[in-house]
C-alpha positions as CSV (number, residue, x, y, z in Angstrom):
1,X,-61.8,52.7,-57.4
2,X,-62.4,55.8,-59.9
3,X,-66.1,56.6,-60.9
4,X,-67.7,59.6,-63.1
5,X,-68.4,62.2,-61.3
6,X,-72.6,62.2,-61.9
7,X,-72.6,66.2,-62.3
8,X,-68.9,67.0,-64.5
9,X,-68.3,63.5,-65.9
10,X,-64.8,63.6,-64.5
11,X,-63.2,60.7,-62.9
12,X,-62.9,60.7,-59.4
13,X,-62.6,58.6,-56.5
14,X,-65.4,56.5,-54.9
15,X,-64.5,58.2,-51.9
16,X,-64.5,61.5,-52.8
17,X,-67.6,62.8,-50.9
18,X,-67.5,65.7,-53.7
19,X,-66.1,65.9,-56.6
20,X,-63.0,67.8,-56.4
21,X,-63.4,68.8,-60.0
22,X,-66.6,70.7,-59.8
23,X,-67.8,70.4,-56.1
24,X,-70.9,68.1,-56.9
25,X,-71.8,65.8,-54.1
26,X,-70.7,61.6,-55.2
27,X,-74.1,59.4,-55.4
28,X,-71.7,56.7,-55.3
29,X,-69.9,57.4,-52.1
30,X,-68.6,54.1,-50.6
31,X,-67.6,54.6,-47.0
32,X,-66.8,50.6,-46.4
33,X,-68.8,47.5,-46.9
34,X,-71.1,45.8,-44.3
35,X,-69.8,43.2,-42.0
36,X,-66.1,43.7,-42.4
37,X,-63.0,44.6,-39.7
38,X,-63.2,48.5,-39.3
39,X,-60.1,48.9,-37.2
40,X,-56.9,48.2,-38.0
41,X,-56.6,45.6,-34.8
42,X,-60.1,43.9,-35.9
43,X,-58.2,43.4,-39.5
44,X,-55.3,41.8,-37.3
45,X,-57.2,39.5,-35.1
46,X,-59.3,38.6,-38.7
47,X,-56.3,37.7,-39.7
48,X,-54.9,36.0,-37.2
49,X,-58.7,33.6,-36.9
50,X,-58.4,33.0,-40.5
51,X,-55.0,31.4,-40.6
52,X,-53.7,33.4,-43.0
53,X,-49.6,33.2,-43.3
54,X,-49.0,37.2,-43.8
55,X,-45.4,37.3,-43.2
56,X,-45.6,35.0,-46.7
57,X,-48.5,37.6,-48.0
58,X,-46.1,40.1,-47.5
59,X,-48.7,41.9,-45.7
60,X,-47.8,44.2,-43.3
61,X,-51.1,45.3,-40.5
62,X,-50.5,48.2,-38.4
63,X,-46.8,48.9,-39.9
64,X,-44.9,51.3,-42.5
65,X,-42.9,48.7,-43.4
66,X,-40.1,49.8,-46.2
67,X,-39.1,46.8,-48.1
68,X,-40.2,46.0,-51.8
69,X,-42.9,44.0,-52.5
70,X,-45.2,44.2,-49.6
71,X,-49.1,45.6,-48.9
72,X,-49.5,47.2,-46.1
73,X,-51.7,49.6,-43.7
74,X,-50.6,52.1,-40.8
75,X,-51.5,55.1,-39.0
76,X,-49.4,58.2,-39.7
77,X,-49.2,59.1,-36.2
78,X,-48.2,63.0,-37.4
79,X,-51.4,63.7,-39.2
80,X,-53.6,61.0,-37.5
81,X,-54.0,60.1,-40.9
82,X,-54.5,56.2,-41.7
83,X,-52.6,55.1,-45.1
84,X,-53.3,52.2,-47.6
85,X,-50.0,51.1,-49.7
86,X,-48.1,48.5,-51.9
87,X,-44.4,48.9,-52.5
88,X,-43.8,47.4,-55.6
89,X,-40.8,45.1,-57.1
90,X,-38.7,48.5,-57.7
91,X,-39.1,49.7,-54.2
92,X,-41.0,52.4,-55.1
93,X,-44.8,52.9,-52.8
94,X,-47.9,53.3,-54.3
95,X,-50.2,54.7,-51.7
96,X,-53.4,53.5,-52.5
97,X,-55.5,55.5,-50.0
98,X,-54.4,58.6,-47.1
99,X,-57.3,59.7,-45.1
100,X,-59.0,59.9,-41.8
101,X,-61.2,57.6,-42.7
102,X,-59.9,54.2,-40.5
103,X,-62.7,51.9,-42.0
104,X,-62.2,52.6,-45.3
105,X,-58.8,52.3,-45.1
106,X,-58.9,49.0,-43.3
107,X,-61.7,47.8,-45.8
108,X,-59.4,48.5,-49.0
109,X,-56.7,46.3,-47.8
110,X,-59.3,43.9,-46.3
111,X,-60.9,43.7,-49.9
112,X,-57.4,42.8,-51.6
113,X,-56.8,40.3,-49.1
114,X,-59.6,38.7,-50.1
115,X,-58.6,38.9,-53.8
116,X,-54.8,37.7,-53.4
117,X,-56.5,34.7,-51.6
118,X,-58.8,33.9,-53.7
119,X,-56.2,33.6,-56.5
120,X,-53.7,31.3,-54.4
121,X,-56.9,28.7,-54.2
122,X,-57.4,28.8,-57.8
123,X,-53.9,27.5,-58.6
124,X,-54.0,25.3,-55.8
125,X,-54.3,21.8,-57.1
126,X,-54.6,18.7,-55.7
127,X,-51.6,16.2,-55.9
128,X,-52.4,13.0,-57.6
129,X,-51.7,9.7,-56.1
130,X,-49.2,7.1,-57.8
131,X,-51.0,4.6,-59.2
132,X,-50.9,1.1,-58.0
133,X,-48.4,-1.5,-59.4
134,X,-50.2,-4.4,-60.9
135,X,-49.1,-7.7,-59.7
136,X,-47.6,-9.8,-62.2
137,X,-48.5,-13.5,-62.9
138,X,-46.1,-16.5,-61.8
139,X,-46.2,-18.7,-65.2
140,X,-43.2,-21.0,-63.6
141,X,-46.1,-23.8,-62.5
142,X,-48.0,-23.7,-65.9
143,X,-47.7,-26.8,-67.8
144,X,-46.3,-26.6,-71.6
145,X,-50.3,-26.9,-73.1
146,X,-51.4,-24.3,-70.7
147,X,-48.3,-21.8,-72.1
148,X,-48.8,-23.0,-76.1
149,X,-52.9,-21.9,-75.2
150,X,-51.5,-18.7,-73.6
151,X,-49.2,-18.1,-76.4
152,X,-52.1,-18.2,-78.8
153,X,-54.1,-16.1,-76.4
154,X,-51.7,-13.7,-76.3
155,X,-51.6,-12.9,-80.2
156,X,-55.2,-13.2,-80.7
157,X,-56.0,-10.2,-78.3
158,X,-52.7,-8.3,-79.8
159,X,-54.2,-8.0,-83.1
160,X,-57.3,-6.7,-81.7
161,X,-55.8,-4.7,-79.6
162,X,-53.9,-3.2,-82.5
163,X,-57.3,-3.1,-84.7
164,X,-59.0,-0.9,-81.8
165,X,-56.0,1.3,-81.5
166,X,-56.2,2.2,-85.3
167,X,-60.0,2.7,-84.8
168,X,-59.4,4.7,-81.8
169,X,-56.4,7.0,-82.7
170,X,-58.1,10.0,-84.0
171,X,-60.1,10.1,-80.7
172,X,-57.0,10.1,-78.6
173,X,-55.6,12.5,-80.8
174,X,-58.4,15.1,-79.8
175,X,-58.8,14.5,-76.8
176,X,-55.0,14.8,-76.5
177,X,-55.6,18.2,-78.4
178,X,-58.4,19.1,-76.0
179,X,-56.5,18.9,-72.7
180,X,-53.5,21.0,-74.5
181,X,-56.0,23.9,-75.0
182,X,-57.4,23.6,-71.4
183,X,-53.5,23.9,-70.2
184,X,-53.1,27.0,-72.5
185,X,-56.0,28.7,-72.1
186,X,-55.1,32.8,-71.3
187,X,-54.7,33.4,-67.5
188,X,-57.9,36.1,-66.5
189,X,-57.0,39.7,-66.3
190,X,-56.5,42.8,-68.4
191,X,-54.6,42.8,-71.8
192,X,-54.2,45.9,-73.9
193,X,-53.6,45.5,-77.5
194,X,-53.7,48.3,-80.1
195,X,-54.6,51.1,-77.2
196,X,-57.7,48.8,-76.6
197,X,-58.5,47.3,-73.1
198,X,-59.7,43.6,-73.2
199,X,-61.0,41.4,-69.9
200,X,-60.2,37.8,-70.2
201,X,-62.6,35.9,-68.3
202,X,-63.4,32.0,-67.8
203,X,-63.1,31.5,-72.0
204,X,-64.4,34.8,-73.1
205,X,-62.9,37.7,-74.1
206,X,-64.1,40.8,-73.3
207,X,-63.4,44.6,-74.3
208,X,-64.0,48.2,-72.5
209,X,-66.6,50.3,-75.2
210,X,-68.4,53.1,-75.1
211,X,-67.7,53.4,-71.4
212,X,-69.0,49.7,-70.4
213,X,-67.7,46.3,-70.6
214,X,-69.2,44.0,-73.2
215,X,-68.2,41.0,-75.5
216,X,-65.3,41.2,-77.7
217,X,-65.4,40.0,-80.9
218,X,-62.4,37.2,-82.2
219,X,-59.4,38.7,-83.0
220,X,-56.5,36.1,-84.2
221,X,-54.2,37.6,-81.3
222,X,-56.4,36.2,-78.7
223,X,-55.7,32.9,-80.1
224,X,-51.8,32.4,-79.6
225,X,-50.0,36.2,-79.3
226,X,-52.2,37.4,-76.2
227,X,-49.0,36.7,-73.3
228,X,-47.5,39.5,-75.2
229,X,-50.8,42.0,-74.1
230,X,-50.8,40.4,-70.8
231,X,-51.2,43.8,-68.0
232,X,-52.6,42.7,-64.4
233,X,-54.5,40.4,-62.9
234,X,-55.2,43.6,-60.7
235,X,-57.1,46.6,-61.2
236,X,-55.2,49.7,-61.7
237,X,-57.5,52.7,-60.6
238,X,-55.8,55.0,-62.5
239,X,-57.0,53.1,-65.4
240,X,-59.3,55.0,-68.1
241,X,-61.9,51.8,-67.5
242,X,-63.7,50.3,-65.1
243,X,-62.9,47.5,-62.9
244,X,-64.2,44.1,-64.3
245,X,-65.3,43.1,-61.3
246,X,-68.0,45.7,-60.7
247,X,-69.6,44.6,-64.2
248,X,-72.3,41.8,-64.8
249,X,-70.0,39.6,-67.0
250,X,-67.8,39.2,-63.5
251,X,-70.6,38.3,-60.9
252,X,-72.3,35.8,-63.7
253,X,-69.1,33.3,-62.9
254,X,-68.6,34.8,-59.2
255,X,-70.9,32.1,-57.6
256,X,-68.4,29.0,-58.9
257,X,-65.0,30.6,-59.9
258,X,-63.8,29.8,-56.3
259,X,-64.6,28.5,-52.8
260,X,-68.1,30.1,-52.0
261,X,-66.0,31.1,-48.1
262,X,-63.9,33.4,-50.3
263,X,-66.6,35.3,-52.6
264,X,-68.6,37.0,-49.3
265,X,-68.4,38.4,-45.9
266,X,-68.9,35.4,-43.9
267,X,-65.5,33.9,-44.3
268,X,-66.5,30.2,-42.4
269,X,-63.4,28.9,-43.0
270,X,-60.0,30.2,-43.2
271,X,-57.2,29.5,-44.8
272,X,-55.3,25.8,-45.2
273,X,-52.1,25.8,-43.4
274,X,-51.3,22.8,-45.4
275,X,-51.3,24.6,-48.4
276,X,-48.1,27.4,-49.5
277,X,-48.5,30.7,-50.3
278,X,-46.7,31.6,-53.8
279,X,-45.9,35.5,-53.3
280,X,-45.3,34.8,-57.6
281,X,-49.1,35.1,-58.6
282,X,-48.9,38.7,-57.3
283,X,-48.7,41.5,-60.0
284,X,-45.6,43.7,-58.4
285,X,-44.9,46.0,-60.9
286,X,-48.3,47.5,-60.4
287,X,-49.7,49.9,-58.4
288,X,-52.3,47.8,-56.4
C-alpha cells in the first residue's frame, strides 16, 4: 500500500526499501507478514487445504493467465522476476507488484485472498426453513350446541383480536420501518462525494482529514443519495488516503465483523464447499 516517505513526505510504497523520491531509507518497510505461504507452491497447497474453489475465484497461482477478470501470481521466467496482477472487466492488467521479492509477492495476493473471502461469508446467509402447516380441526362430529358455543367463541376472540391489532399497529409499523432500514443500510467501502473521501463502516460514516481517518459528520447524502458516491469495496493504492483497514476505526469491529478463522493467520477451518462463490461482490473495474 502507499505510505509517506518519513524523510520527503512523498508517497511511496511500503515496499520501497528507500524512498525513490529522495533516497531516505522506509521505517515502514513491510517485507511479508508472519506465518503466511512464502512460495508460490505453499500458496497453492494453502489453497488447495483450505477448500477454496479458485477456478470460481478466478484466481490464477503460478500462471499469467490473460483473460478479464481474474487475480493472479507468476514468475516472469525472463527477469526472474515474480509479478502480482488483476485484469480487470475491460481486459486491461493492473500489476499490483513486479519484484524479486517471492514472499512478498505471494503475501499480497495471499492477503486479498483473505479479503475476497471474508466478503463471500458476510453475504452468505442462512436459508430459512418453511414453516410447518398447522393441522386443521375436523368440526364434522361436533354436535349443533358445541358449534352455536364455537360460533360465539369465535366472535368473542375476533373483536379482541381486532382491539389488540389497533393497539398494536403503530408497533408493527416500526418495527416494519426498522427492518427496512437494516435491509438498506449503505454496503462498507469507499464513497467520494464533492472531492471528499468517506469510509462507510458497520453504521458509521467516516471521512479522510488532515491525513487520518476520523468521524464524519451527517450529511443528508449519506441518508438516501450515497449509491451514487459508491467507489470500491477495495483499496486503491494509488489513492491520495490511506487504507481503512490500517486505521483504529477498522480493527474496533475486526474481532466480530466475520468468522474469527478469517480475521488471522491461523486459518482452522477452510472454506464450505456447500456454499457458492459469487465472482459479483468483486469490484472489477478497479485496480486491486
Amino acid at each position: 500500500m502507499k505510505i509517506k516517505c518519513d524523510w520527503c513526505g512523498s508517497w511511496i510504497n511500503d515496499f520501497d526499501q528507500v524512498c525513490p523520491n529522495c533516497g531516505g531509507v522506509n521505517n515502514n518497510y513491510n517485507r511479508h507478514a508472519n506465518g503466511v505461504p512464502q512460495t508460490i507452491e505453499e500458496l497453492k497447497a494453502w489453497a488447495k487445504e483450505m477448500n477454496l474453489p479458485l477456478e470460481d475465484m478466478r484466481t490464477f497461482i503460478g500462471e499469467d493467465y490473460k483473460g478479464a477478470k481474474a487475480f493472479g501470481i507468476y514468475k516472469d521466467e525472463t527477469d526472474g522476476t515474480f509479478v502480482v496482477y488483476k485484469n480487470k472487466e475491460d481486459g486491461t492488467r493492473a500489476v499490483r507488484y513486479k519484484g524479486t521479492d517471492e514472499a512478498y509477492a505471494v503475501n499480497e495476493l495471499y492477503q486479498k485472498m483473505k479479503e475476497r473471502v471474508a466478503v463471500q461469508k458476510a453475504h452468505q446467509q442462512p436459508k430459512a426453513a418453511a414453516p410447518a402447516s398447522r393441522p386443521t380441526k375436523d368440526y364434522t362430529a361436533y354436535n349443533k350446541k358445541r358449534a352455536r358455543s364455537k360460533k360465539i367463541e369465535k366472535t368473542v376472540l375476533t373483536i379482541f383480536c381486532l382491539i389488540m391489532a389497533a393497539l398494536s399497529l403503530v408497533a408493527i409499523f416500526t418495527g416494519a420501518y426498522s427492518i427496512w432500514q437494516i435491509d438498506n443500510r449503505p454496503d462498507n467501502g469507499y464513497y467520494t462525494y464533492e472531492d471528499q473521501n468517506y469510509y462507510y463502516y458497520h453504521g458509521n460514516w467516516y471521512e479522510w482529514e488532515n491525513d487520518s481517518w476520523r468521524y464524519a459528520p451527517d450529511e443528508s447524502w449519506m441518508e438516501s443519495d450515497y449509491e451514487s458516491y459508491y467507489d470500491s469495496y477495495s483499496y486503491d493504492s494509488d489513492a491520495e488516503y490511506d487504507n481503512f483497514q490500517d486505521s483504529s476505526y477498522y480493527s474496533t469491529y475486526d474481532d466480530s465483523s466475520y468468522d474469527s478463522d478469517w480475521d488471522d493467520d491461523s486459518w482452522d477451518s477452510g472454506w464450505d464447499s456447500n456454499d457458492s462463490w459469487d465472482s459479483g461482490y468483486d469490484d472489477w473495474g478497479s485496480d486491486w
